[in-house]
C-alpha positions, -999 to 999 in steps of 0.1 A, spaced: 0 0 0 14 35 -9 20 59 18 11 94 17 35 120 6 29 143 32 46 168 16 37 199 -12 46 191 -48 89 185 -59 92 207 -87 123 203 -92 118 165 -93 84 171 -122 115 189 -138 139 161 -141 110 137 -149 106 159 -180 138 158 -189 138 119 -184 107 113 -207 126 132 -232 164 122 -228 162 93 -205 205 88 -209 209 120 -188 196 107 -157 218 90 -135 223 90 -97 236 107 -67 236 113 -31 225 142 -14 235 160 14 212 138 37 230 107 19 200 94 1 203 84 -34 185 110 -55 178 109 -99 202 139 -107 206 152 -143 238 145 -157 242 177 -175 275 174 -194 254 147 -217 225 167 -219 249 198 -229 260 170 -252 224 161 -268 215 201 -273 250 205 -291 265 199 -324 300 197 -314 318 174 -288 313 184 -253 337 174 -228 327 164 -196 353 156 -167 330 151 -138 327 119 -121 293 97 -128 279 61 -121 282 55 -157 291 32 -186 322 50 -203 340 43 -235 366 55 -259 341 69 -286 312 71 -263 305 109 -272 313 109 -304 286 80 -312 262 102 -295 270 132 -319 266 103 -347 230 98 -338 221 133 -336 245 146 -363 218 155 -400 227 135 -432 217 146 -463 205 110 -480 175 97 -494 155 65 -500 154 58 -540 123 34 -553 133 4 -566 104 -16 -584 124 -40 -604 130 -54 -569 101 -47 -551 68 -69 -548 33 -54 -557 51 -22 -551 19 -5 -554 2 -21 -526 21 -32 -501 28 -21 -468 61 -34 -460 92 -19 -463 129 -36 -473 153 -7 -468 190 -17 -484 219 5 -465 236 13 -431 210 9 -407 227 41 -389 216 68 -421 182 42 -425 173 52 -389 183 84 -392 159 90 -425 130 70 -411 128 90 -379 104 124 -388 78 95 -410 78 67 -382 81 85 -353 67 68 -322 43 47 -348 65 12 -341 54 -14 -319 79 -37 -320 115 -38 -327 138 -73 -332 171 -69 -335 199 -99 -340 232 -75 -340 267 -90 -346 278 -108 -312 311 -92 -311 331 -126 -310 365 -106 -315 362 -105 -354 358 -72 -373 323 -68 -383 310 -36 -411 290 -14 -393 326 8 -386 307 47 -386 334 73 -380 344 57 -344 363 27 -359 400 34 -349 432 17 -349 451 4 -321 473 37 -318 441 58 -315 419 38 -292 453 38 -268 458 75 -269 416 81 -263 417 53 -238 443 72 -218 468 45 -221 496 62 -241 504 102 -249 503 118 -280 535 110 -279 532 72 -276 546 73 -241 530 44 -226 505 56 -190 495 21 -180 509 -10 -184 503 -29 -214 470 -43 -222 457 -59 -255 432 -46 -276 401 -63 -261 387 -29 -253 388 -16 -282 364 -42 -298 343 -32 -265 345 4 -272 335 -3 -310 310 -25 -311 294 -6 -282 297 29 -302 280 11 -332 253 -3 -312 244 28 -294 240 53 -318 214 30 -336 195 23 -303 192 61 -292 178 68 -328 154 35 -323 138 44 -292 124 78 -305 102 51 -334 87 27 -303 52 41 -294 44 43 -257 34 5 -254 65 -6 -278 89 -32 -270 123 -39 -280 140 -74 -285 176 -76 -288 197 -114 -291 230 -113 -272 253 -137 -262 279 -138 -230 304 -114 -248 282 -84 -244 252 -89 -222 266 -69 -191 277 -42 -216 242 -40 -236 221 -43 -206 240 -12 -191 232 7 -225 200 1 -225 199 6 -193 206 44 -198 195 45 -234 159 33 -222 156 32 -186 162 9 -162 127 5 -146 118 1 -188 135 -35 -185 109 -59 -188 128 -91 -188 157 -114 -198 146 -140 -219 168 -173 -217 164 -191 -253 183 -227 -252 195 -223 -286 206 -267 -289 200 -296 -269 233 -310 -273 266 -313 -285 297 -288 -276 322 -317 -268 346 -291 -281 344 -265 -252 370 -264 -227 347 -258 -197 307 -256 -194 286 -265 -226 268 -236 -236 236 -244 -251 214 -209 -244 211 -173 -255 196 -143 -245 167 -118 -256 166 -88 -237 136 -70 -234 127 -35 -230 97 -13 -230 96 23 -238 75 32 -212 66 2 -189 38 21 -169 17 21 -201 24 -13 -214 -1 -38 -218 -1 -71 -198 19 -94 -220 -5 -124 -230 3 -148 -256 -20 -178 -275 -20 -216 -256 2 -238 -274 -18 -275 -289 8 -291 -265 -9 -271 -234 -46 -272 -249 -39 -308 -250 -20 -315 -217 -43 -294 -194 -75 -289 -210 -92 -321 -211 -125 -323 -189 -159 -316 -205 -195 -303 -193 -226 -295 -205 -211 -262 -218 -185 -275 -246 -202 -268 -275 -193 -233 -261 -164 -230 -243 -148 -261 -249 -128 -283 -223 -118 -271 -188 -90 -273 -162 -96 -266 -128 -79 -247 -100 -83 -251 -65 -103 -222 -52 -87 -223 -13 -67 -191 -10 -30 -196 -12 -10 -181 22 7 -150 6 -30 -133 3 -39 -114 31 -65 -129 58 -100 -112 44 -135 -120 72 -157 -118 38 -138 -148 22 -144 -175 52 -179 -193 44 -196 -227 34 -198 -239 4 -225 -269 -1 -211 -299 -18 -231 -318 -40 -242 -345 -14 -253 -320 7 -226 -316 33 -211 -284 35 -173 -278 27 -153 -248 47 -118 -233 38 -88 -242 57 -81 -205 55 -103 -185 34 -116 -189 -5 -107 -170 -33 -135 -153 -43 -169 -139 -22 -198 -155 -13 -217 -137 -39 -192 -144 -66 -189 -180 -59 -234 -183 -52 -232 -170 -91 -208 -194 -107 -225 -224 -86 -257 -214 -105 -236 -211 -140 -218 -249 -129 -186 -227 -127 -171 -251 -98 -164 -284 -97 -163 -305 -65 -132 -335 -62 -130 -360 -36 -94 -368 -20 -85 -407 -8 -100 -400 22 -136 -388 10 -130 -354 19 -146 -324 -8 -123 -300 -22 -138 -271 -43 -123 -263 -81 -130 -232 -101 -134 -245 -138 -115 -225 -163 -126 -229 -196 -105 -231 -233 -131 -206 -244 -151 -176 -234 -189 -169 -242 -177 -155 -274 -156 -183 -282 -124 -166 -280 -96 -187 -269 -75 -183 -237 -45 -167 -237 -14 -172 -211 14 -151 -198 47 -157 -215 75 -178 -198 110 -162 -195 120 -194 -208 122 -207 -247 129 -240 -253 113 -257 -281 131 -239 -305 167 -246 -320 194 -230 -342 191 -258 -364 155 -250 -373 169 -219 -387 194 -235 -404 166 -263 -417 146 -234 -432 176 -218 -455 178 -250 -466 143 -252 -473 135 -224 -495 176 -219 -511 183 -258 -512 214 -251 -494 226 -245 -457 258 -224 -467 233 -197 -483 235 -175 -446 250 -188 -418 233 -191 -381 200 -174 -388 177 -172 -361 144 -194 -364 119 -178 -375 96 -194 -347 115 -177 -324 109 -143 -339 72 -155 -343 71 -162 -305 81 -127 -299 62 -112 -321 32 -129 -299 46 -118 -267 45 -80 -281 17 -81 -309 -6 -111 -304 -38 -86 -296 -21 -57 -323 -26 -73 -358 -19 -36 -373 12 -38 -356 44 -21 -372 71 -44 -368 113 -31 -372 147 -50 -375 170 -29 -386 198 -60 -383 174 -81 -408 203 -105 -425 183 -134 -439 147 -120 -429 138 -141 -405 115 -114 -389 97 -107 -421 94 -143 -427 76 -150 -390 55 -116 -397 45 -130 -428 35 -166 -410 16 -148 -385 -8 -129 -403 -16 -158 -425 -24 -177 -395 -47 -153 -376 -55 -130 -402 -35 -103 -390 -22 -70 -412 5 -62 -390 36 -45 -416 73 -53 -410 105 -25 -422 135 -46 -428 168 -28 -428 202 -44 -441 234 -34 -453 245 -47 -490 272 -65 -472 288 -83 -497 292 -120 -499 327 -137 -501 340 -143 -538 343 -186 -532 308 -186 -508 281 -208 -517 257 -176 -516 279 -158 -542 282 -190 -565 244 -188 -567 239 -153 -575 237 -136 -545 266 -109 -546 255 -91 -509 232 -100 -477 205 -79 -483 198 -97 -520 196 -130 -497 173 -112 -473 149 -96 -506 148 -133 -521 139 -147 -486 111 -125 -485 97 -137 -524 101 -172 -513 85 -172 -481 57 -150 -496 53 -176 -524 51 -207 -501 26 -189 -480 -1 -187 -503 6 -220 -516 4 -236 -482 -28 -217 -472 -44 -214 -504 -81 -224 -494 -79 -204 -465 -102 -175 -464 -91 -145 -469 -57 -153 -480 -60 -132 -515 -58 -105 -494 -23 -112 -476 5 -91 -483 31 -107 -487 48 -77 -506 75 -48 -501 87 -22 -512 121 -18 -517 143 14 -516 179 20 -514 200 51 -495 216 70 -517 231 102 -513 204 137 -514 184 138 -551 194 176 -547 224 191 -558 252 206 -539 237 243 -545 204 235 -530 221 231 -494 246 262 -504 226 282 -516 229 309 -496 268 312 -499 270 305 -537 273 338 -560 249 349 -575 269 344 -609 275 310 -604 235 304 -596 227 320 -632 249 283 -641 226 258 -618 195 266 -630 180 234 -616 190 223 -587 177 185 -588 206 159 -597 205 150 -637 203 110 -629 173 116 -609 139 102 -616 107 122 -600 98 91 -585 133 96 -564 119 129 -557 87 119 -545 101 99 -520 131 122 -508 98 148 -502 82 119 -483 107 115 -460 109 150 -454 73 158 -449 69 126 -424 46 109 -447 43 72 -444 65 52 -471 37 26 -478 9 50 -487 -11 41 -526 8 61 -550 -10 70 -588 -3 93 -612 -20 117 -635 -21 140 -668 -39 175 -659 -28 200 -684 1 181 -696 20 175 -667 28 149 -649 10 151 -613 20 125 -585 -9 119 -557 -1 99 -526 -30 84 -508 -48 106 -526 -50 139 -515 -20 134 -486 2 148 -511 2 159 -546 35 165 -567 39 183 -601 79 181 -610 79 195 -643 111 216 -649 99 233 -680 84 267 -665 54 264 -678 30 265 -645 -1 278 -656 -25 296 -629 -51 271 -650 -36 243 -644 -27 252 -604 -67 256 -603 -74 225 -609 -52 210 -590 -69 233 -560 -100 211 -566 -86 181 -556 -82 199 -519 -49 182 -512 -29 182 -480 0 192 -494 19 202 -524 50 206 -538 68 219 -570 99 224 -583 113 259 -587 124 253 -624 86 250 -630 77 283 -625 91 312 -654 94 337 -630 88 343 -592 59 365 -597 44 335 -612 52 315 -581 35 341 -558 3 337 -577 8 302 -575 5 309 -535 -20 332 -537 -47 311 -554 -38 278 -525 -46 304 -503 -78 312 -517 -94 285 -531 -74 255 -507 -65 274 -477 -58 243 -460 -34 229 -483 4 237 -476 25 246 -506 64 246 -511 87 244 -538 125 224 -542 
């Protein structure tokens, strides 16, 4: 029970709960003059979050610290001027789908996604590389040689005077992998919505380290739980000491006070092992199990829950300490034969509550999640590559997809509009148990996959068959599975309308030319020579999306196009946004009128379509009369 504060309202402490909701990494701990440990605001980091340069910060903190620590948080907050280019050769019912395959560094991916997909996720998986010692691709601007980690790490002067005895260069790999890693978390967080939940695999090598970042990244009291997976049930004769046969998932929320209890569907192995008595009411609710309904001792003594129940010979049947539920509650479900009555060896009653498989409604029971996952292997993983590519040495340790599709439970079960993220995708495996999921229950939910082309070794079995890089592997996964799918559940109803499409589009560098981001410094001479300011290799389709991304408008939305006075006219979803690239200056007030009628939410031209500014003020000028509500701008 929760004790009266006693006391008038902590402003200052509202303040640093502000500042927490908003840049949770800048709280930490510290004790105050009365020695109690108080949430303080480490202000050197957030000097460091409101800046654009490196802030140095001597003071002494309860902290994970690293060579490289600040500048990966600069990385996440540092602007890149990129893009996401259509690719439809690639894609799958590119006009309809609503999942996403984004090929590049998951670092600039999370970084363009952020103003569209902000706070509309609901579930991230993420499988990053384990850090086992070898080098791994994700390098951003912290990867550093020996010589610099030493002189960051304090271990040698800029003049290679050595400050500390010798050490070898296992912190570097820490200081690395853990720069890589949070960069791409701090940008993550800001997608989760308020009841979102992040998965992350880790092995031994960095679980203290990663729980310690997340930890600051999302909050301590946001750690829902450490989820042991038991990865094989054998083997390992070649380890020195223990055999390891488990993993971990660690799980966080981004705001634990709003999540949802965590339920997820019975299993046919539990329906079947505890659900097996019947009444009169299983053509309803299906079979029972039953639950003793004596009070266990942890609950508190209560007068109201110490009474007689009459057993079905007629004697009466008292609690050795007190029931469950009230006399009213248990009068109701004796009437509704809601209790069940057992006899021990001795002939004495017990009383049951009856828990049925179904409700009225014949939905089916759901159960809380175990910390524990056991059922499923690294050689089921390994057994689907082989599956749909015919070969094992495709892509190496995947994850199961029926793990993925257990978590995806845990977090989405009751969501079936659920956005799903893995911005580590490798093979797809997440997009593969998304796609599984909503064929079995009917479920929409969408899935972005984000990979790096990493590119496959010259004498692997994945190059020899065509693949040159991961994410081709991943994109073909994806086809596959998709293919299979319908197959597999073709007279199921409602299957036609499964997408089991994506769109794919690549980062590439800004669609805009260099004078569109200088133009304020470049002379006025040399502008007379960029009269366009749009890169020549650019299609308006790259456009398009480069002004999605920068107007937050979803990826996914219907896209069509349209002649209206001879130009060509994009409209997204509509009337979300309506786009006339013609370069020719020939923007007629006509034409602008009828685009007026079609009241969209926004629009956007280029600057090269208008033959003179005055032009481009009417243009304005008749939005603002006839679509007030519609915002105009120009690249």
């Amino acid at each position: 029970m929760d004790s009266l504060k006693m006391h008038s309202k902590d402003i200052t402490e509202e303040n640093i709960g502000k500042i927490s909701s908003l840049f949770p990494n800048c709280i930490t701990e510290a004790t105050d003059e009365q020695g109690r440990l108080r949430k303080k605001i480490d202000f050197d980091l957030l000097r460091q979050e409101l800046s654009r340069e490196i802030v140095e910060g001597p003071q002494e903190r309860y902290q994970l610290n690293w060579p490289g620590k600040r500048q990966a948080l600069l990385n996440a907050n540092s602007p890149i001027a990129k893009t996401l280019r259509p690719c439809r050769e690639e894609s799958v019912d590119f006009d309809n789908t609503q999942n996403l395959f984004v090929e590049g560094d998951n670092l600039d991916a999370l970084k363009l996604l952020q103003e569209t997909y902000l706070e509309k996720v609901k579930m991230i998986y993420i499988d990053p590389p384990y850090n086992t010692g070898n080098d791994f691709v994700y390098n951003d601007d912290f990867s550093e040689t020996s010589l610099s980690y030493l002189i960051k790490s304090s271990q040698i002067d800029e003049e290679g005077n050595r400050l500390i005895p010798n050490t070898n260069t296992h912190g570097r790999f820490h200081s690395c992998w853990l720069s890589m890693l949070y960069s791409r978390l701090k940008l993550a967080r800001n997608l989760l919505n308020d009841k979102g939940l992040i998965f992350i695999s880790i092995d031994d090598n960095e679980i203290v380290n990663i729980r310690r970042v997340l930890d600051e990244l999302f909050g301590e009291d946001n750690f829902v739980d450490c989820i042991i997976w038991k990865k094989r049930y054998g083997g390992g004769a070649k380890e020195k000491f223990l055999i390891t046969v488990h993993e971990y998932v660690l799980v966080y929320a981004k705001n634990i006070e709003k999540l949802d209890n965590l339920f997820i569907p019975l299993t046919d192995e539990s329906i079947q092992r505890y659900y097996k008595l019947k009444d009169e009411n299983y053509s309803i609710r299906g079979p029972y199990r039953t639950h003793p309904l004596e009070a266990t001792k942890s609950m508190g003594d209560r007068a109201n829950l110490v009474f007689e129940i009459q057993a079905p010979d007629g004697s009466k049947v008292s609690p050795k300490r007190q029931w469950l539920w009230s006399k009213e509650r248990v009068e109701i479900a004796l009437s509704n034969n809601e209790l069940a009555f057992l006899k021990d060896k001795n002939g004495d009653w017990s009383v049951h509550t009856k828990q049925y498989l179904q409700d009225e409604n014949g939905t089916i029971r759901q159960g809380k999640p175990f910390s524990l996952i056991d059922n499923i292997y690294t050689q089921h993983g390994t057994n689907e590559i082989i599956e749909l590519f015919g070969s094992a040495q495709i892509f190496s340790f995947p994850k199961p997809s029926k793990l993925i599709y257990q978590l995806i439970q845990i977090a989405c079960s009751e969501d079936k509009e659920a956005l799903i993220l893995d911005f580590f995708s490798g093979s797809s495996s997440t997009a593969d148990a998304v796609l599984q999921l909503n064929a079995e229950d009917k479920g929409k939910r969408q899935f972005i996959m984000i990979q790096l082309p990493e590119r496959c070794e010259f004498k692997s079995e994945a190059y020899k068959l065509g693949y040159s890089n991961i994410a081709e592997i991943g994109k073909e996964r994806i086809r596959r599975v998709g293919k299979r799918i319908k197959t597999e559940h073709k007279d199921k109803e409602g299957i036609d309308e499964l997408d089991v499409g994506f769109r794919v589009l690549k980062i590439d560098s800004s669609s805009m030319a260099d004078v569109f981001y200088t133009i304020n410094t470049v002379d006025q001479d040399l502008l007379t020579q960029h009269t366009d300011n749009v890169k020549p290799d650019r299609t308006s389709e790259d456009l398009l999306f480069q002004i999605l991304l920068d107007w937050g408008v979803d990826l996914t939305l219907p896209i069509t196009k349209k002649t209206i006075h001879n130009h060509e006219v994009f409209f997204v979803d509509e009337d979300a946004l309506v786009a006339c690239f013609d370069s020719n200056g020939k923007i007629t007030e006509e034409f602008v009128k009828e685009l007026t009628q079609y009241s969209p939410i926004r629009v956007v031209f280029r600057d090269a379509g208008f033959a003179s500014d005055s032009v481009k003020i009417n243009v304005a000028q008749i939005f603002k009369q006839l679509s007030p509500h519609t915002e105009v701008k120009t690249i």
